[in-house]
Biotite code that builds the C-alpha atoms (Angstrom):
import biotite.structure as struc

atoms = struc.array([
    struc.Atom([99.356, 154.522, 80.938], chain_id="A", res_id=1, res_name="UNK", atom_name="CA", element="C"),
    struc.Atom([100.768, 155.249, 84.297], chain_id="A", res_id=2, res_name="UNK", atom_name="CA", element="C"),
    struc.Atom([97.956, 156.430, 86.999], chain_id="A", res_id=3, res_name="UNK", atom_name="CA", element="C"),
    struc.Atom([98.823, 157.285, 90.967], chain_id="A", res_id=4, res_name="UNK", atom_name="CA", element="C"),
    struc.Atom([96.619, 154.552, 92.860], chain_id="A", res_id=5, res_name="UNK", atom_name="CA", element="C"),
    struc.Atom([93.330, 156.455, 93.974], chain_id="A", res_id=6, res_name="UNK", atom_name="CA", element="C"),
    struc.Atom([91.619, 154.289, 97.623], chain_id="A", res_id=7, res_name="UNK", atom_name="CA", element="C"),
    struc.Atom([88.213, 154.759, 97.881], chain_id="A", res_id=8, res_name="UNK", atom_name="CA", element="C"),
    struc.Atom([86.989, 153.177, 101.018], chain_id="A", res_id=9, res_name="UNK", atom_name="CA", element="C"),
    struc.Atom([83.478, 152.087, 101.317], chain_id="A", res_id=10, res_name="UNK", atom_name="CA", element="C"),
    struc.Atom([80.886, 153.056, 103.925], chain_id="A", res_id=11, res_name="UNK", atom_name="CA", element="C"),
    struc.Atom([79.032, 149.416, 103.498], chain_id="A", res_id=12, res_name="UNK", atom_name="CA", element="C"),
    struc.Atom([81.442, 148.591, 106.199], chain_id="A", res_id=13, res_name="UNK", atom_name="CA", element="C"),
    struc.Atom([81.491, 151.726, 108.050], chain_id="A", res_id=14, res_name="UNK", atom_name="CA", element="C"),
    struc.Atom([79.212, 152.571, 111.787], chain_id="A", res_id=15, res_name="UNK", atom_name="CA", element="C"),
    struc.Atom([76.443, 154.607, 110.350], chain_id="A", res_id=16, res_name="UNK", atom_name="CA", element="C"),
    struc.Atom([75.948, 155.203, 114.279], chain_id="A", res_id=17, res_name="UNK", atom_name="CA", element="C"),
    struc.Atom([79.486, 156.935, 114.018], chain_id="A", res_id=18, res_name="UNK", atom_name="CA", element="C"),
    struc.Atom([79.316, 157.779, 110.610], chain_id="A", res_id=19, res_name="UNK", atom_name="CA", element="C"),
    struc.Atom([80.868, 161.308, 111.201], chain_id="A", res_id=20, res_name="UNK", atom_name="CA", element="C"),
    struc.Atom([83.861, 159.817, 112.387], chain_id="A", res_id=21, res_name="UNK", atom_name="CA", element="C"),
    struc.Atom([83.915, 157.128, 109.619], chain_id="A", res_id=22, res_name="UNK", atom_name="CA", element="C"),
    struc.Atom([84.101, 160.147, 107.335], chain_id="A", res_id=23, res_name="UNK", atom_name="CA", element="C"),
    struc.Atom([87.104, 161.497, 109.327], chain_id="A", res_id=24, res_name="UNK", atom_name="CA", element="C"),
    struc.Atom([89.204, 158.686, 109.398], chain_id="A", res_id=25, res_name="UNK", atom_name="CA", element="C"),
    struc.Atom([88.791, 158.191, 105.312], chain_id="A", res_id=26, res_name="UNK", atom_name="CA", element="C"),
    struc.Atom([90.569, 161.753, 105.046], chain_id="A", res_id=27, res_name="UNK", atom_name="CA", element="C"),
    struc.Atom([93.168, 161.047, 107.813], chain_id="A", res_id=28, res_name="UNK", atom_name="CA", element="C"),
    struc.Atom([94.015, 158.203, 106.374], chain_id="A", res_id=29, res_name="UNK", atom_name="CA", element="C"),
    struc.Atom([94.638, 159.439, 103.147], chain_id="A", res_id=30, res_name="UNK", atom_name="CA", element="C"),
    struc.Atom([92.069, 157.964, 100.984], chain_id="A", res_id=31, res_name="UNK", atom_name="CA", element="C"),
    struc.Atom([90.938, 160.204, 98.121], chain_id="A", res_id=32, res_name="UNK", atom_name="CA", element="C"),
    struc.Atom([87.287, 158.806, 97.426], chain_id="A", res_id=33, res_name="UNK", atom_name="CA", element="C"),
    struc.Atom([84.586, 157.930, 99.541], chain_id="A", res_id=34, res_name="UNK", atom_name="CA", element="C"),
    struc.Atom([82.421, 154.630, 97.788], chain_id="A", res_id=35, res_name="UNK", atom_name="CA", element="C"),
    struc.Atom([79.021, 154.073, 98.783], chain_id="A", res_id=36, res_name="UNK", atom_name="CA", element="C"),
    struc.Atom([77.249, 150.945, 97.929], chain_id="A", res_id=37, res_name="UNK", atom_name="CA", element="C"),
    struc.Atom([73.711, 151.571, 96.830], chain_id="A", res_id=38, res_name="UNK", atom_name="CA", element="C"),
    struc.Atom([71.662, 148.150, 97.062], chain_id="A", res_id=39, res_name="UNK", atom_name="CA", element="C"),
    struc.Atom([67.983, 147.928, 96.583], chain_id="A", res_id=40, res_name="UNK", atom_name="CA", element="C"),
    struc.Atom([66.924, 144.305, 98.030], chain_id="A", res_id=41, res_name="UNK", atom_name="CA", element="C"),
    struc.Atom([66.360, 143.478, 94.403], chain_id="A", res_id=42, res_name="UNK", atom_name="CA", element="C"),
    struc.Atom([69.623, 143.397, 92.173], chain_id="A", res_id=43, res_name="UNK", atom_name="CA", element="C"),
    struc.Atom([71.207, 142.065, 95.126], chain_id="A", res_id=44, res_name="UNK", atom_name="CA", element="C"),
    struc.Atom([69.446, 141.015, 98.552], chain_id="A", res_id=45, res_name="UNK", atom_name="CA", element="C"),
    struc.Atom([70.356, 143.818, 101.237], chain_id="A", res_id=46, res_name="UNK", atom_name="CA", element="C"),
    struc.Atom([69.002, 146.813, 101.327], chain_id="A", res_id=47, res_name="UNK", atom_name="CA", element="C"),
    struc.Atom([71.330, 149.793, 101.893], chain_id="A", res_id=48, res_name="UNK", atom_name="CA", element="C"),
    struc.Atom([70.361, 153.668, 101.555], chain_id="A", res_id=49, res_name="UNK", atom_name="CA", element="C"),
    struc.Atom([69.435, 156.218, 99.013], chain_id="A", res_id=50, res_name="UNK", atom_name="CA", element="C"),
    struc.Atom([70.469, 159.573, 97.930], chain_id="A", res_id=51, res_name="UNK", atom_name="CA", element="C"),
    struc.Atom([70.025, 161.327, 101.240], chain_id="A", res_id=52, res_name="UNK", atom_name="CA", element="C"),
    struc.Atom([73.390, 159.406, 102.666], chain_id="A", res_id=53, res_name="UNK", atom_name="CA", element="C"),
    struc.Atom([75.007, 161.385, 99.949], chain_id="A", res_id=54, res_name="UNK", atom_name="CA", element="C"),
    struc.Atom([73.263, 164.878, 100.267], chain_id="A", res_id=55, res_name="UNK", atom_name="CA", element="C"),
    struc.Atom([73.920, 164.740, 104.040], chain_id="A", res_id=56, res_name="UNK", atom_name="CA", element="C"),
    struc.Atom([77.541, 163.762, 103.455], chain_id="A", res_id=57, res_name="UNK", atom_name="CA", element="C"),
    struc.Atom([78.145, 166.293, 100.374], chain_id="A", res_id=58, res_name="UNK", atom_name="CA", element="C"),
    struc.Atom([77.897, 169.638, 102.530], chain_id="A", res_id=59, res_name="UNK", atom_name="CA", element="C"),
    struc.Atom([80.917, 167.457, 105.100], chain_id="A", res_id=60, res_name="UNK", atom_name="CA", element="C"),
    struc.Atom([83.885, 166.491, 102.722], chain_id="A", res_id=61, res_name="UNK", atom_name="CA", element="C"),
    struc.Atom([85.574, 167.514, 99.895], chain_id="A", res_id=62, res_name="UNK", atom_name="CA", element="C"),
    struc.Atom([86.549, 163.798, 99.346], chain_id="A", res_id=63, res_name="UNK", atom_name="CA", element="C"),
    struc.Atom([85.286, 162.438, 96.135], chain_id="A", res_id=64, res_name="UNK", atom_name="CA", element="C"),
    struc.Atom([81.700, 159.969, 96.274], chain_id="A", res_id=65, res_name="UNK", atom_name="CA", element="C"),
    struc.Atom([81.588, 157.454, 94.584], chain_id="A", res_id=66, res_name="UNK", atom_name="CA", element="C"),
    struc.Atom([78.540, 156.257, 93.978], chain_id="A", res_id=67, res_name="UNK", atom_name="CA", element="C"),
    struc.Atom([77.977, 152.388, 92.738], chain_id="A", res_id=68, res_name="UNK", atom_name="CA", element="C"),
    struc.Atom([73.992, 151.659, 91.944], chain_id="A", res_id=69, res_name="UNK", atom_name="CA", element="C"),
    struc.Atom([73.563, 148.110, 92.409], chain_id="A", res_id=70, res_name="UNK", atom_name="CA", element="C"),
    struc.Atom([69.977, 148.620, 91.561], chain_id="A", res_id=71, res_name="UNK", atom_name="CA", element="C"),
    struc.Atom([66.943, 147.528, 89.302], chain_id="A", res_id=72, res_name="UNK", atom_name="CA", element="C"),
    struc.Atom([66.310, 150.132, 86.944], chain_id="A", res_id=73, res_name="UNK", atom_name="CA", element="C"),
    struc.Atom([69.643, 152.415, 87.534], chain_id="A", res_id=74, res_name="UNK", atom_name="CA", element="C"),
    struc.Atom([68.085, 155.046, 85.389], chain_id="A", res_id=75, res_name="UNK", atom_name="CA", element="C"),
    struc.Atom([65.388, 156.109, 87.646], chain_id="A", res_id=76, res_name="UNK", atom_name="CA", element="C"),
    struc.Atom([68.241, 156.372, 90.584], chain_id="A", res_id=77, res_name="UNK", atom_name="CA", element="C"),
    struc.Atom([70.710, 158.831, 88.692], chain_id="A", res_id=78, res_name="UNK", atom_name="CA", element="C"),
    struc.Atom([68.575, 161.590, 88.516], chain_id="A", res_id=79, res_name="UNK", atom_name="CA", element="C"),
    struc.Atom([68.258, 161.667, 92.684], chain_id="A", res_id=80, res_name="UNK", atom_name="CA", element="C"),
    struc.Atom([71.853, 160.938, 92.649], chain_id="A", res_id=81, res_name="UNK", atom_name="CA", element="C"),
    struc.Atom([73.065, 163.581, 90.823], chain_id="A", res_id=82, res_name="UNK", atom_name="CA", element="C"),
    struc.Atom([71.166, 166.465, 92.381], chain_id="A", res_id=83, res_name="UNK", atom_name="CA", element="C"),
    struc.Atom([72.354, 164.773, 95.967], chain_id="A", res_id=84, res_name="UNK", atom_name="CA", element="C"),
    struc.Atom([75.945, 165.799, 95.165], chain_id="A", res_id=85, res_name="UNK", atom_name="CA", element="C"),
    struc.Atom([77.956, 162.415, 93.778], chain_id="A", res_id=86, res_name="UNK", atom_name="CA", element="C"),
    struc.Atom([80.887, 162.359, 91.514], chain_id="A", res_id=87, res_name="UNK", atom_name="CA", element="C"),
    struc.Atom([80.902, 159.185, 90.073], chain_id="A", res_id=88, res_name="UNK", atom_name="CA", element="C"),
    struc.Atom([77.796, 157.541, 89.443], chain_id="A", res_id=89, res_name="UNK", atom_name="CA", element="C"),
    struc.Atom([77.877, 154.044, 88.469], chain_id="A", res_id=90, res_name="UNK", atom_name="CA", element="C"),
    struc.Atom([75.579, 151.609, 87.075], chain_id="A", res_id=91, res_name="UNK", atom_name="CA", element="C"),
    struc.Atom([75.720, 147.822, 86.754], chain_id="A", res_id=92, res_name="UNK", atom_name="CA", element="C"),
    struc.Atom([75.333, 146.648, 82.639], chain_id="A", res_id=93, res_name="UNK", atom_name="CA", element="C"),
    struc.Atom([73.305, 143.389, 84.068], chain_id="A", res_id=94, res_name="UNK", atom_name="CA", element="C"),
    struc.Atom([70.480, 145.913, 85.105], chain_id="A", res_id=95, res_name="UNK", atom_name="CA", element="C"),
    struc.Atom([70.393, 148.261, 81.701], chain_id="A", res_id=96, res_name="UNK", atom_name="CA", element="C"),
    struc.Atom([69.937, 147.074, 78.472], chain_id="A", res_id=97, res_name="UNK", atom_name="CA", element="C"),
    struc.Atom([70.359, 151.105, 76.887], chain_id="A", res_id=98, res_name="UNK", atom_name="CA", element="C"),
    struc.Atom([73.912, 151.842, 78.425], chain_id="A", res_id=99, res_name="UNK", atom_name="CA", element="C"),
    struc.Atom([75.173, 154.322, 75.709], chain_id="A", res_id=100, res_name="UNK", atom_name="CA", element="C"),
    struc.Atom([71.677, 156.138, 76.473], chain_id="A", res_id=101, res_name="UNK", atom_name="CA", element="C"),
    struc.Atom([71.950, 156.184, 80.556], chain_id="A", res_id=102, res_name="UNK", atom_name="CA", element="C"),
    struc.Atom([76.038, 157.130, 80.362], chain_id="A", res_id=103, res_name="UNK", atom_name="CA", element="C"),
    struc.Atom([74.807, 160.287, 78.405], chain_id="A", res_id=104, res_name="UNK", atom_name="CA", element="C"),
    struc.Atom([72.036, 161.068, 80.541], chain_id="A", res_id=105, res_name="UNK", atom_name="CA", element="C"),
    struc.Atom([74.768, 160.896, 83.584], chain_id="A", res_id=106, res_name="UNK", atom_name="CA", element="C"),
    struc.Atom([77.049, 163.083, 81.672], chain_id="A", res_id=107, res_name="UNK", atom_name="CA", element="C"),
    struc.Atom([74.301, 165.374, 80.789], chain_id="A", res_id=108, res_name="UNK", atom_name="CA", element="C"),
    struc.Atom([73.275, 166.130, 84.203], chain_id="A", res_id=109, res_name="UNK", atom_name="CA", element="C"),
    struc.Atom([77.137, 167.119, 84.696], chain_id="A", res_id=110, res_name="UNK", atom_name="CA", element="C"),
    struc.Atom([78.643, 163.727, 86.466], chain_id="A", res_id=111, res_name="UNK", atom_name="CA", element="C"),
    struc.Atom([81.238, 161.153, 85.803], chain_id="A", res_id=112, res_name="UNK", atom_name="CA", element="C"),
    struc.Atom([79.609, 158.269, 84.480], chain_id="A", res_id=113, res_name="UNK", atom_name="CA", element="C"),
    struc.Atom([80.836, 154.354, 85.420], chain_id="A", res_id=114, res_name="UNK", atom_name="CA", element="C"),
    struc.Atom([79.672, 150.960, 84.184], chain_id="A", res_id=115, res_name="UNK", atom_name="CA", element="C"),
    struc.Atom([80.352, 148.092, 86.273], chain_id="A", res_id=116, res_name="UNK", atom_name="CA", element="C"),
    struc.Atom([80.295, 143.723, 85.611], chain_id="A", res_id=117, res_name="UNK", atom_name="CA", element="C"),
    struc.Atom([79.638, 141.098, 88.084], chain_id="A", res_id=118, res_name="UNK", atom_name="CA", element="C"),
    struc.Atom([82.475, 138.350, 88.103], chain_id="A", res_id=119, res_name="UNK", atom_name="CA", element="C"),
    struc.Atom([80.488, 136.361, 85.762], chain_id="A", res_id=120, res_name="UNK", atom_name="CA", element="C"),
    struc.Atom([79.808, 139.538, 83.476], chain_id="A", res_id=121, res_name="UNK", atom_name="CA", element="C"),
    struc.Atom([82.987, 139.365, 80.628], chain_id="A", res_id=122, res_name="UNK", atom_name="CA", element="C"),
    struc.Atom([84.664, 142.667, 79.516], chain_id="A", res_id=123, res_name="UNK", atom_name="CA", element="C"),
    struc.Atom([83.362, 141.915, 76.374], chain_id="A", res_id=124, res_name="UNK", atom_name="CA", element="C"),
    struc.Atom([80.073, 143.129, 77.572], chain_id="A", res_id=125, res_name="UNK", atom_name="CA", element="C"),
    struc.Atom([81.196, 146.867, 78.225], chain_id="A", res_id=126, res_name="UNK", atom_name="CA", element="C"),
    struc.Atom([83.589, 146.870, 75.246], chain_id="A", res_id=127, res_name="UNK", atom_name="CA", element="C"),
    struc.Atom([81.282, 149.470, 73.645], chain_id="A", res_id=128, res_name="UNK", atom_name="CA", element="C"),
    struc.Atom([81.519, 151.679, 75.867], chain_id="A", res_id=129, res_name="UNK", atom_name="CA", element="C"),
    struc.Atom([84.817, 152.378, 76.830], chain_id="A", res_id=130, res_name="UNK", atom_name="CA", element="C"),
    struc.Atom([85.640, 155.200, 74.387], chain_id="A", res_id=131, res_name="UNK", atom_name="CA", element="C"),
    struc.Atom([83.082, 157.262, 75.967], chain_id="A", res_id=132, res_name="UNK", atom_name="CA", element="C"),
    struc.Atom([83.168, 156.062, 79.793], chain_id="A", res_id=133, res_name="UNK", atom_name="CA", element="C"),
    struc.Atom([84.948, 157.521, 82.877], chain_id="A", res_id=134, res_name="UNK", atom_name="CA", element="C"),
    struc.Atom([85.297, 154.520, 85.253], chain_id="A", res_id=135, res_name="UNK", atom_name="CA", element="C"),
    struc.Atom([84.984, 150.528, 84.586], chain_id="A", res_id=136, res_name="UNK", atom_name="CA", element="C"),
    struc.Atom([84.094, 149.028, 88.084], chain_id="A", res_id=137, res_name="UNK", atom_name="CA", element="C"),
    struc.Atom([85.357, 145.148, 88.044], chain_id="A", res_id=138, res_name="UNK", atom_name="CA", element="C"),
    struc.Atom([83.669, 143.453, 90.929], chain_id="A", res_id=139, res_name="UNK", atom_name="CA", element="C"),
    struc.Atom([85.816, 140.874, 92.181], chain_id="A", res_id=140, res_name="UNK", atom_name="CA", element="C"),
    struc.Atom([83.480, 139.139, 94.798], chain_id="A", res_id=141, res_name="UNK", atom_name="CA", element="C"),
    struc.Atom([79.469, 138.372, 93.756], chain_id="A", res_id=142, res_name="UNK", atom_name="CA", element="C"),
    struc.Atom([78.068, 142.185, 95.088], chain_id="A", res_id=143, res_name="UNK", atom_name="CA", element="C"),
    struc.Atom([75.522, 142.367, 98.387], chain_id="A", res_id=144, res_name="UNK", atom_name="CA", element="C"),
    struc.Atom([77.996, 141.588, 101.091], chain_id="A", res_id=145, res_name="UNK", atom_name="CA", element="C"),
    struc.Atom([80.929, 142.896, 102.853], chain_id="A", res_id=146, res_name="UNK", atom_name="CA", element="C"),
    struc.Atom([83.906, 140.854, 103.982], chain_id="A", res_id=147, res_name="UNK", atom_name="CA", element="C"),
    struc.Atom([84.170, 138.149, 101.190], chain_id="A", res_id=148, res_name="UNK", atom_name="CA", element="C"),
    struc.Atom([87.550, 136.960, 99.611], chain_id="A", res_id=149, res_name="UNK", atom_name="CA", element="C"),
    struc.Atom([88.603, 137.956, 96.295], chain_id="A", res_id=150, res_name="UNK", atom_name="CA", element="C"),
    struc.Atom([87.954, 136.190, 93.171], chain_id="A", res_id=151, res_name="UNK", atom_name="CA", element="C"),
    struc.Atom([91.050, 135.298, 91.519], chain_id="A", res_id=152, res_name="UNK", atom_name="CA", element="C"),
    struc.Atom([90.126, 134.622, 88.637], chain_id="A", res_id=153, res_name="UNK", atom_name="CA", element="C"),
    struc.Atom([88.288, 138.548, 88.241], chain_id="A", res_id=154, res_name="UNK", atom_name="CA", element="C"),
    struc.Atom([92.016, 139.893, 87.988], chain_id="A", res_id=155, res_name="UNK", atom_name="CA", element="C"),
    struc.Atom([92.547, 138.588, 84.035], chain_id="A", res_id=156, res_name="UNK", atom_name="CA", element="C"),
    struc.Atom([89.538, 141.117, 83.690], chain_id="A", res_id=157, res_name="UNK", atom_name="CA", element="C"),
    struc.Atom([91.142, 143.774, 85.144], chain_id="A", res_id=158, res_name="UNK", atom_name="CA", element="C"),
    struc.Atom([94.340, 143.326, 82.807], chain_id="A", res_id=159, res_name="UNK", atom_name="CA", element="C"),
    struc.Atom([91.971, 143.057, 80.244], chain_id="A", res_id=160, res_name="UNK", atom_name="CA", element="C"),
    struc.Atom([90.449, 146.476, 80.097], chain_id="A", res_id=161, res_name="UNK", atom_name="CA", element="C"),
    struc.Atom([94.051, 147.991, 80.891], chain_id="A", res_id=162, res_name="UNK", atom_name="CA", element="C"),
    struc.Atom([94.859, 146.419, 77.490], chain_id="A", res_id=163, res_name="UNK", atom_name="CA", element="C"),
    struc.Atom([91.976, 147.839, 75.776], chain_id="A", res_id=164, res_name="UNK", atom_name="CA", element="C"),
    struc.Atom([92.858, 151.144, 77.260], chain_id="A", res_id=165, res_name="UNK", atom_name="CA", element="C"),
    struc.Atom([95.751, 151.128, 76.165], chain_id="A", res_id=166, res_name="UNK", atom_name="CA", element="C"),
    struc.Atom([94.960, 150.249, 72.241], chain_id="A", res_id=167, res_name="UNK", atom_name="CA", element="C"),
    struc.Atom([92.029, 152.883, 72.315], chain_id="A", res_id=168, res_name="UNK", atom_name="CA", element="C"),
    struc.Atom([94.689, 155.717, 73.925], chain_id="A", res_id=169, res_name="UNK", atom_name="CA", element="C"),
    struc.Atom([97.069, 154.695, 70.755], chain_id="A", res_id=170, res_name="UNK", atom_name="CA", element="C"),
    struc.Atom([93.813, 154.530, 68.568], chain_id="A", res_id=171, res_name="UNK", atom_name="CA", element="C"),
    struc.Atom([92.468, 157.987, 69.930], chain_id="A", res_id=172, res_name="UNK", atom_name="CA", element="C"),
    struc.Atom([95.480, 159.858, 70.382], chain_id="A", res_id=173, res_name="UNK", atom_name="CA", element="C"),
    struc.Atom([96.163, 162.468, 73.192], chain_id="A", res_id=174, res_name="UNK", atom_name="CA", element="C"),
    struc.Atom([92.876, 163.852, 73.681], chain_id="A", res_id=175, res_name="UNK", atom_name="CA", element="C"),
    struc.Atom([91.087, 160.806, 74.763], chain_id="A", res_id=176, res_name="UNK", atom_name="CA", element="C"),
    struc.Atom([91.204, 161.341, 78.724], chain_id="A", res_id=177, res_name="UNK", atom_name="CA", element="C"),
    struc.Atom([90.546, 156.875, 79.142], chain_id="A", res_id=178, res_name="UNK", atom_name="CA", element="C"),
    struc.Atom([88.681, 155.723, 81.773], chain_id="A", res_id=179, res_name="UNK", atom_name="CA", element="C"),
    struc.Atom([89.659, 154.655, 85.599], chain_id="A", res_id=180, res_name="UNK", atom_name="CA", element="C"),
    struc.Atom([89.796, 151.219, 86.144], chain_id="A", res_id=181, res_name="UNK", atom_name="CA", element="C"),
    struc.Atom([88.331, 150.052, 89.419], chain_id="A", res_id=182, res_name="UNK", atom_name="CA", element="C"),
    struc.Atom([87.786, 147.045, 91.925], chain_id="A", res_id=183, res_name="UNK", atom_name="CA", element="C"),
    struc.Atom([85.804, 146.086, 94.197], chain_id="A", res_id=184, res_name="UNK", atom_name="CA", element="C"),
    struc.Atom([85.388, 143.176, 96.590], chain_id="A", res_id=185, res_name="UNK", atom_name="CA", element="C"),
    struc.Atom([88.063, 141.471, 98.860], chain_id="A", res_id=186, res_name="UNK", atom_name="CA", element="C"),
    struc.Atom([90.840, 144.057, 98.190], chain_id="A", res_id=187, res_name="UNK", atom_name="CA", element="C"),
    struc.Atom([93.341, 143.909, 101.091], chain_id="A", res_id=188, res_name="UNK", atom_name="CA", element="C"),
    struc.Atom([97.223, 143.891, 102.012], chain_id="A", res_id=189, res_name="UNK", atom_name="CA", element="C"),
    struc.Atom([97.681, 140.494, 100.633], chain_id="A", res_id=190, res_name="UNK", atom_name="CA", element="C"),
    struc.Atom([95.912, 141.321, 96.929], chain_id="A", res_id=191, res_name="UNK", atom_name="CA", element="C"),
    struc.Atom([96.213, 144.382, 96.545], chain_id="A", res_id=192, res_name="UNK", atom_name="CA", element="C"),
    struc.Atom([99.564, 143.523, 94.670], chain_id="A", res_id=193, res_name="UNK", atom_name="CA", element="C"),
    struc.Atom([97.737, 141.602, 91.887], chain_id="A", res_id=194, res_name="UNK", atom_name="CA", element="C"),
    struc.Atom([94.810, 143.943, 91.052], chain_id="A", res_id=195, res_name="UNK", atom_name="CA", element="C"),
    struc.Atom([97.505, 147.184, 91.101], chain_id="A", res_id=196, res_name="UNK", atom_name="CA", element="C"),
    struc.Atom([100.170, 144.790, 88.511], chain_id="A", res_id=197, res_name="UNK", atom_name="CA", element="C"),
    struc.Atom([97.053, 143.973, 86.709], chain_id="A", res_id=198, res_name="UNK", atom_name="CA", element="C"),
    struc.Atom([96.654, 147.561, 85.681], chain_id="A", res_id=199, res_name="UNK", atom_name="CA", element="C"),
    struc.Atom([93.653, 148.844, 88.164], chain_id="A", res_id=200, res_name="UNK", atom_name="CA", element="C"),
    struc.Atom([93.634, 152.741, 89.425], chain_id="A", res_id=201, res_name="UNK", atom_name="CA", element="C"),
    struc.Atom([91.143, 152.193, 92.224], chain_id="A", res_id=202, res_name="UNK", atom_name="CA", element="C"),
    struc.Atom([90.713, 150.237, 94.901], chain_id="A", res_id=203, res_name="UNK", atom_name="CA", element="C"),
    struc.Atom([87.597, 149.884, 96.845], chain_id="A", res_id=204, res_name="UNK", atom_name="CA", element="C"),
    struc.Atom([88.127, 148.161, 100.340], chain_id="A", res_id=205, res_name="UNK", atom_name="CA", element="C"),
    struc.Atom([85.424, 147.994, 102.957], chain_id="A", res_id=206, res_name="UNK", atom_name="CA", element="C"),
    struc.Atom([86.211, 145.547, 106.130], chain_id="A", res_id=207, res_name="UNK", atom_name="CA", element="C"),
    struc.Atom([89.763, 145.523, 105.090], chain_id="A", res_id=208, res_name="UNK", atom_name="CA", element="C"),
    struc.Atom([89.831, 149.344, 105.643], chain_id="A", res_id=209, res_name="UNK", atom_name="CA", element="C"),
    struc.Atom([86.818, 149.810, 108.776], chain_id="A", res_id=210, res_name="UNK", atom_name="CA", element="C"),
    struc.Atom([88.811, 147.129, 110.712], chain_id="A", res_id=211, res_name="UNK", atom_name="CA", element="C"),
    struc.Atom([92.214, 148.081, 109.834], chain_id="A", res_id=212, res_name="UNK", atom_name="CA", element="C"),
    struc.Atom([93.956, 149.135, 112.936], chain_id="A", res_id=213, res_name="UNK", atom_name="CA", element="C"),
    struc.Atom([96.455, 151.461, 111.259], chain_id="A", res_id=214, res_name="UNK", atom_name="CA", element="C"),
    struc.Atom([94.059, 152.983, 108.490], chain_id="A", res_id=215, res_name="UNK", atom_name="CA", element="C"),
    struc.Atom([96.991, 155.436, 106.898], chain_id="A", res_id=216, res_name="UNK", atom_name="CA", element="C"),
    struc.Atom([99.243, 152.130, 107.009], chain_id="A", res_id=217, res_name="UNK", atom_name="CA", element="C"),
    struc.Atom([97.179, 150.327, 104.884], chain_id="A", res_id=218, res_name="UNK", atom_name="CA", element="C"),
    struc.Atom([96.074, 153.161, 102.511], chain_id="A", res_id=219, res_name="UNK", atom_name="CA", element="C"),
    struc.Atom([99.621, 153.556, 101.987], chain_id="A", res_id=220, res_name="UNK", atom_name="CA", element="C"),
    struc.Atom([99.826, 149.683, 101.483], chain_id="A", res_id=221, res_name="UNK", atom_name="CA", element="C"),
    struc.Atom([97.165, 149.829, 98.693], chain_id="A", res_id=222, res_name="UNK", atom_name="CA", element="C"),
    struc.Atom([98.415, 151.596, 96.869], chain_id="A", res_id=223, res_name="UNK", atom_name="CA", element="C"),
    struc.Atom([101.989, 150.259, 97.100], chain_id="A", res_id=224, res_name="UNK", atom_name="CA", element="C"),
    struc.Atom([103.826, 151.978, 99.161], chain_id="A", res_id=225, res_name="UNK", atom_name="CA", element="C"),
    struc.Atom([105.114, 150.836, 102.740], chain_id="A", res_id=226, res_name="UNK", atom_name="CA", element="C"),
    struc.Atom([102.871, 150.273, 105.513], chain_id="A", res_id=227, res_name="UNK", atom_name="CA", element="C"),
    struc.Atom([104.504, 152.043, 108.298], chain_id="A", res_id=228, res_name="UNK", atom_name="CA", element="C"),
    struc.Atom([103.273, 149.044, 110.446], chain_id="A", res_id=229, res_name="UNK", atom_name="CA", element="C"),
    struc.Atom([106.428, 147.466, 110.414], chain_id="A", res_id=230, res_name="UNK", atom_name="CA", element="C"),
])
């Protein structure tokens, strides 16, 4: 199941001083989705913002958000969330036991609904839901902080659910739309190889991208193409 790489850089790393221009340089650059970390200081230490980030943002791009809950309680969050403006709103299975219940409540308030697993989380966990998800979020670094170095051994997840995918596309036939599979945490120029041959659709890169000094380069990098840094 062949998908066109989708970069969705995230704002954890961004200037919030200069966040305008943060905003910018996503679009210039040629990234389709904007990811925005939501932490809580209790499903992970830091504490980042809420759903006026988004509803601020929403009236300023056209670019798709991405939201990513790493909260307590997800379910009171979506509601805000949703109303704010965001796409994509996913939740972490360690934090919700009812996950069939809290995708449908996403979907019902009109959004894409994602699930995502901490590297110690197995696929297994989410198998469940795939038939009636939108996005699988495979964090490849323990979540909370920017900058740290991939996980290698995250990737066999992400090959993983691209296997599933593809059995449940023959299972369901051409109807079933599938889900995006993404990752996040210590994607960059040098692994952004393995995560695309494992089967992955989007890449989430914060430092890498924020302190890239050709940003367009390494969009074009991620998602396979040449850097034009050469």
């Amino acid at each position: 199941m062949h998908r066109e790489i989708i970069v969705a850089p995230s704002v954890l790393s961004a200037d919030f001083y200069n966040m305008p221009e943060e905003i910018n340089s996503i679009k210039e650059a040629g990234a389709e989705w904007i990811h925005l970390d939501v932490m809580d200081g209790q499903f992970v230490p830091p504490i980042t913002f809420g759903s006026k980030m988004v509803a601020d943002l929403r009236p300023h791009t056209g670019l798709v958000l991405d939201v990513h809950l790493m909260t307590a309680n997800p379910e009171n969050q979506v509601e805000s969330f949703a109303g704010a403006g965001a796409d994509y709103i996913t939740f972490h299975s360690e934090a919700h036991i009812h996950a069939h219940r809290l995708v449908q409540k996403i979907h019902g308030l009109g959004k894409l609904a994602g699930v995502s697993i901490v590297p110690s989380t197995p696929v297994s966990a989410v198998e469940e839901l795939l038939p009636g998800i939108d996005l699988v979020l495979v964090m490849t670094v323990n979540p909370g902080y920017g900058g740290q170095e991939l996980i290698p051994e995250c990737i066999r997840k992400i090959a993983a659910l691209a296997g599933l995918r593809e059995a449940l596309a023959k299972e369901r036939g051409p109807g079933w739309k599938g889900f995006l599979i993404s990752v996040d945490g210590g994607v960059n120029e040098k692994t952004a190889p393995l995560v695309r041959d494992a089967g992955a659709d989007v890449m989430v890169a914060g430092s890498a991208f924020f302190t890239a000094a050709d940003k367009a380069g390494l969009v074009r990098t991620l998602k396979g193409g040449p850097s034009g840094q050469q």
